[in-house]
C-alpha positions as CSV (number, residue, x, y, z in Angstrom):
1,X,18.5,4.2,8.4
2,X,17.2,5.1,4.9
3,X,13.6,4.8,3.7
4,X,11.3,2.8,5.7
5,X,7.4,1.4,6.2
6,X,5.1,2.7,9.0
7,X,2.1,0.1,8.4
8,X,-0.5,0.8,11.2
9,X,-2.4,-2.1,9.4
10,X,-6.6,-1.6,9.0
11,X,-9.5,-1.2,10.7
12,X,-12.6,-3.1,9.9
13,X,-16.0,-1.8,9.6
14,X,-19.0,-3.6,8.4
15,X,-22.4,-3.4,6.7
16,X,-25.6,-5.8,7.5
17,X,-26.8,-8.1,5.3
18,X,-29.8,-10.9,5.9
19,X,-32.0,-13.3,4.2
20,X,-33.6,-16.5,4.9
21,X,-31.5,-17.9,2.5
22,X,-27.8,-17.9,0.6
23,X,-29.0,-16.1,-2.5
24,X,-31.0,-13.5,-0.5
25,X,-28.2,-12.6,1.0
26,X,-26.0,-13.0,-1.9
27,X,-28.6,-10.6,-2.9
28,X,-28.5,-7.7,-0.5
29,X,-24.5,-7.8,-1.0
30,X,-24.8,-6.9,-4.6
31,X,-27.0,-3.9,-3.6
32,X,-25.2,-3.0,-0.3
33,X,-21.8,-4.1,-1.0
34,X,-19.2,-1.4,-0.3
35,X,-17.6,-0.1,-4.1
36,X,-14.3,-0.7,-5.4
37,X,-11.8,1.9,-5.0
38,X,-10.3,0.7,-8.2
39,X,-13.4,-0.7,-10.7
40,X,-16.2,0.9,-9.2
41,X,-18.2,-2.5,-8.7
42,X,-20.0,-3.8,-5.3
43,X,-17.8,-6.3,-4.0
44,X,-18.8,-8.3,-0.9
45,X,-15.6,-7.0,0.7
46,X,-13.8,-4.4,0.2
47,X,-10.0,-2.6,1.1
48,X,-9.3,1.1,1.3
49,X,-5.9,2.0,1.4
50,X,-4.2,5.5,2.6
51,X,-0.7,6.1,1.9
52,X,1.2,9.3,3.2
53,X,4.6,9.6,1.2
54,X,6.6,13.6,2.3
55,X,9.3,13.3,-0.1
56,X,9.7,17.2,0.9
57,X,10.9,16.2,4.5
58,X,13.3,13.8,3.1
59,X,17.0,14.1,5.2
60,X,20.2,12.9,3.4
61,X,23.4,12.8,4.0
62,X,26.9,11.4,2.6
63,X,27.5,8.1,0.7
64,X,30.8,8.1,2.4
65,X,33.6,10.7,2.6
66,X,33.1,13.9,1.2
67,X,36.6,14.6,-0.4
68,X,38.5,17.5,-2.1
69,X,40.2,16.9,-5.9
70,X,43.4,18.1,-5.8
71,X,43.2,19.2,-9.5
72,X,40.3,21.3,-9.2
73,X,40.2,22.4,-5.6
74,X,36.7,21.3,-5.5
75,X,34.8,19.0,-2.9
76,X,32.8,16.1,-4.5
77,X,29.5,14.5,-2.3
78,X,28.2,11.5,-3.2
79,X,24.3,11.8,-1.2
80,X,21.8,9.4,-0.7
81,X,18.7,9.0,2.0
82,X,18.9,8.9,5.9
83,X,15.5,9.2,6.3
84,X,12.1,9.0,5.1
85,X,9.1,7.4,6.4
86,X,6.3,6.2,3.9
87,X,2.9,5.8,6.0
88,X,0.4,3.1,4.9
89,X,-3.0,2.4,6.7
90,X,-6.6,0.5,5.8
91,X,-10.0,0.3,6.3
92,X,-11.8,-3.1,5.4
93,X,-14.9,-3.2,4.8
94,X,-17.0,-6.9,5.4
95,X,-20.1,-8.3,5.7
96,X,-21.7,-8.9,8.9
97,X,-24.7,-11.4,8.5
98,X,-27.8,-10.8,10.8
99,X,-30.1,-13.5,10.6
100,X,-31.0,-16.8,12.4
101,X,-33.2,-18.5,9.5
102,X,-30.4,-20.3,8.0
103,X,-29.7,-24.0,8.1
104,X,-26.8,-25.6,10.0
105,X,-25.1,-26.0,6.5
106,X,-26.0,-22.6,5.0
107,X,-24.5,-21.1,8.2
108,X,-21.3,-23.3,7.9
109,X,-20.8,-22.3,4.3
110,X,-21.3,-18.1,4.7
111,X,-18.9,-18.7,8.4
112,X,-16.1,-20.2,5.2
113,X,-16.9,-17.4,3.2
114,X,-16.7,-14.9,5.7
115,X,-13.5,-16.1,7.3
116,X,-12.0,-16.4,3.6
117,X,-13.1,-12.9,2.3
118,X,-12.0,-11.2,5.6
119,X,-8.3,-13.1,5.3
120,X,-8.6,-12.0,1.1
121,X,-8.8,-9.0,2.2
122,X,-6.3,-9.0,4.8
123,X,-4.1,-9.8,2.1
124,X,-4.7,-6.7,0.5
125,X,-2.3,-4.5,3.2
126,X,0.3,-7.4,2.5
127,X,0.3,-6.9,-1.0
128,X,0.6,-3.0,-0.7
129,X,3.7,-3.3,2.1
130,X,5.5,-5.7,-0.3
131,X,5.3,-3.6,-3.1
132,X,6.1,-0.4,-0.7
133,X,9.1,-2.4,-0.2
134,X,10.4,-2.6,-3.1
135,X,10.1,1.0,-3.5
136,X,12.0,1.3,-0.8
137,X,15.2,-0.6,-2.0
138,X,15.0,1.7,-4.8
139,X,14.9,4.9,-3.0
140,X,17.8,3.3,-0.8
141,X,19.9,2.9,-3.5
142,X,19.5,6.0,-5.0
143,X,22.7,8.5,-5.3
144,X,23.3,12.1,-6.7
145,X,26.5,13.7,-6.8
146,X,27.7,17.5,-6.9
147,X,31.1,19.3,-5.7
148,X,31.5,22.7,-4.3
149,X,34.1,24.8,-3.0
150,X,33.5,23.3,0.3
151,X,32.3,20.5,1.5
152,X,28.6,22.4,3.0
153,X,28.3,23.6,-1.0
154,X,28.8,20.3,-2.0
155,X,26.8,18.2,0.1
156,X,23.8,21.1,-0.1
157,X,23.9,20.6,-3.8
158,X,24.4,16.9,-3.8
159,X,21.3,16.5,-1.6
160,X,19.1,19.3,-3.5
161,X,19.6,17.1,-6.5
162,X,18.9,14.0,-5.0
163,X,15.3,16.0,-3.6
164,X,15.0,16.6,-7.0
165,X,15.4,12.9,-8.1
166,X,13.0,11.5,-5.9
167,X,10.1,14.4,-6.0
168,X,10.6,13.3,-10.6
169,X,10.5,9.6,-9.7
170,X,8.2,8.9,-7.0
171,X,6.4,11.8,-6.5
172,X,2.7,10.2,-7.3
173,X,4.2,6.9,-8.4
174,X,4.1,4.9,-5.1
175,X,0.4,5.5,-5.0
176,X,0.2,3.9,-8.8
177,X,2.1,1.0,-8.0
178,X,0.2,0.1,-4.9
179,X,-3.5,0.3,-6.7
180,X,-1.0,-1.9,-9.4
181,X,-0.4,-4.4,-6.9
182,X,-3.7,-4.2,-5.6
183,X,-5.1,-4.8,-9.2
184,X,-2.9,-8.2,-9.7
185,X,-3.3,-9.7,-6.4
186,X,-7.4,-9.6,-7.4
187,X,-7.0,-10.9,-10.8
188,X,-4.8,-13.8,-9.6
189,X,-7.2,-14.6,-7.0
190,X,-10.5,-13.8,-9.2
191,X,-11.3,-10.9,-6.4
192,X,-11.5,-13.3,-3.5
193,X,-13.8,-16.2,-2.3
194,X,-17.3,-16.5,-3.4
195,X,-20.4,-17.6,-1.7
196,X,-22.2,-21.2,-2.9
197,X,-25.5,-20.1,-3.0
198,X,-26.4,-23.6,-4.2
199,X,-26.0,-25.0,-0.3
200,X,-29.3,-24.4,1.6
């Protein structure tokens, strides 16, 4: 089985805005914009992730046979991961627009904006479960090795070392290379769609 992704995806939640016009509302998104996890600034939309990662409650077990060395009398265990679950969830935070003063093309251009900011940050959770999965093809791959003078000593020692391995590798690291990917999906797509306030 190995490692493996539990996405339960994200919720959305929303804040008010409303004006008369595009740049009013543009307006009241700069001051009641939700923050940046990351920068700090008021963005018009925003994605919190959560990650849970128990690298403590990892279970192991042999990389095939566990066999003895005739030379030495010793049992040598190759062990690697049989299970570990890596928990990933969202909240989005978007704009919901409360006002009937706009003009049939104002309207049509924040409905673009809002459909494109919401799918932006949609895009957010897929960037975090692709880099999540990466991680784990690493953590699959990973092997320690240890003999005993049976093959419980062995395998006990093989896997404590492997615990140890993955504790000195990952332990904080996942978290850093989600906000990483969440930090290169925005500046490739200049932190999502923006609002032409020039249509009224």
């Amino acid at each position: 089985m190995g490692a493996s992704l539990r996405s339960r995806g994200a919720k959305v939640t929303y804040y008010t805005v409303a004006g008369e016009s595009l740049p009013e509302i543009e307006e009241q998104i700069k001051k009641k914009g939700p923050k940046d996890p990351i920068s700090g600034k008021r963005l018009a939309g925003v994605t919190k992730l959560r990650l849970s990662v128990a690298l403590d409650r990892a279970e192991f077990e042999p990389a095939g046979k566990i066999l003895e060395d005739e030379k030495t009398d010793l049992y040598a265990c190759r062990g690697k991961v049989k299970k570990l679950e890596i928990g990933l969830s969202g909240v989005i935070t978007l704009p919901r627009l409360q006002t009937k003063d706009l003009s049939k093309k104002a309207r049509s251009e924040w409905e673009r904006f809002a459909k494109d900011l919401r799918k932006h940050q949609t895009q957010h959770l897929a960037a975090a479960e692709a880099e999540i999965n990466k991680v784990i093809v690493e953590i699959d791959e990973m092997r320690a090795e240890a003999q005993g003078v049976s093959t419980q000593e062995a395998s006990d020692k093989a896997y404590a070392q492997l615990r140890r391995d993955l504790v000195e590798r990952y332990r904080g690291n996942i978290d850093k290379r989600v906000e990483w990917a969440q930090q290169k999906f925005d500046n490739k797509n200049n932190y999502g769609p923006t609002l032409n306030t020039k249509i009224s």
